[in-house]
N, C-alpha and C positions, 0 to 999 in steps of 0.2 A: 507623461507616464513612461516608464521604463519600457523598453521590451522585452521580456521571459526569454531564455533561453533555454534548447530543452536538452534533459542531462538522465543519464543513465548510469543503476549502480547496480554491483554484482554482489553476494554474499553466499555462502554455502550455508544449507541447511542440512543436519544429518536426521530427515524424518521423511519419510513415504509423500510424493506428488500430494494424495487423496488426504495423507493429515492436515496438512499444508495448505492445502487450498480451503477447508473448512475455516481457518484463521483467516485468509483473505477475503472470501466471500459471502460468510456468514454475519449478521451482527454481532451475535454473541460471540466469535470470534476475532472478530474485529474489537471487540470490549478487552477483546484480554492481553490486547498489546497494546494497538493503534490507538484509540480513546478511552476516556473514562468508562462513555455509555456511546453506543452505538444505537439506531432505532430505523427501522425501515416501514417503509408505505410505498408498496408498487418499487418506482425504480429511484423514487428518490430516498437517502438513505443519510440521516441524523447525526452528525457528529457531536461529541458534548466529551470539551475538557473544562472544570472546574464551571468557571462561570462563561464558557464560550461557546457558542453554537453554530455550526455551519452545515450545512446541505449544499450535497452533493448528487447528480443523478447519476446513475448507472448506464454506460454506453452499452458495455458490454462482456458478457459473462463467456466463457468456454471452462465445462467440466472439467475440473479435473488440471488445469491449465494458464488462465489468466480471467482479473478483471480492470476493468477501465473503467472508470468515473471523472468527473467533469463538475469541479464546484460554480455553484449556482450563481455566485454573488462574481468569479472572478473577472466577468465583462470581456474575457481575450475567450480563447478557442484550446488555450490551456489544460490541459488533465492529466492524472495520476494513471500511472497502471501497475499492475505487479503481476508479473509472469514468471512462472512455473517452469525451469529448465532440467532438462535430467538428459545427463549425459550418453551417449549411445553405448560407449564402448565399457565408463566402470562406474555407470547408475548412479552417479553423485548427483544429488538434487542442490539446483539454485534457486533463489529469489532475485529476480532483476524487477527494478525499480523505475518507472520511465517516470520523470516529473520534468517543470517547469520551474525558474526561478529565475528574476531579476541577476545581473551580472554582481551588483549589492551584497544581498540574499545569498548567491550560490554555495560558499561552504557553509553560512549557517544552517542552511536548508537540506545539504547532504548531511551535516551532523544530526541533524534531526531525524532523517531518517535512518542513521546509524543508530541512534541509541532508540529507537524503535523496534527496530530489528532487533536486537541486544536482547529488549523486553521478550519480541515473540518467541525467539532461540529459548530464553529461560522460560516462558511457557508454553514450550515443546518440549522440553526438557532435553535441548538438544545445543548445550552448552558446550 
């Protein structure tokens, strides 16, 4: 088995911390970029694109800020996070990206979260 290398990506979003983190932390806004359906139960939380399902647990949440999760099935110590940046001096808000991925994988894996983001920007309406 490969070993995951971990990889972080930066994107501007032109929408409020508090908009922003409802799409990351919530199912239902997770539904509206990241997967088809999202679904949660406590800290584990339902992914579902087309015919594929995966769970993932929730490490951990900060209001307003960041969450991290950890898919179930991945066997390594690998996890996702998305963190909320907003700049001190002229309040531009980011989205950073912390993930894993095989040396393989890596730019398929950043495109993937490229055009994800793409997805939420457009519903954010912050295109």
């Amino acid at each position: 088995m490969q070993h995951k290398i971990k990889y972080e990506l930066e994107f501007d979003i032109h929408v409020s911390p508090q908009m922003l983190y409802q799409y990351i932390s919530t199912p239902s806004g997770l539904s509206e970029w990241y997967a088809d359906n999202v679904n949660s139960r406590g800290e584990i939380y339902t992914f579902i694109w087309e015919d594929t399902e995966e769970e993932a647990k929730l490490l951990r949440k900060k209001l307003d800020e960041s969450v991290k999760f950890r898919w179930l099935n991945s066997g390594d110590d690998s996890y996702f996070e998305m963190k909320i940046m907003v700049d001190e001096i002229t309040d531009d808000v980011s989205l950073v990206i912390i993930d894993f991925a095989t040396p393989d994988d890596l730019e398929e894996s950043k495109m993937l979260w490229e055009n994800q983001v793409a997805e939420l920007k457009h519903a954010l309406g912050s295109v």
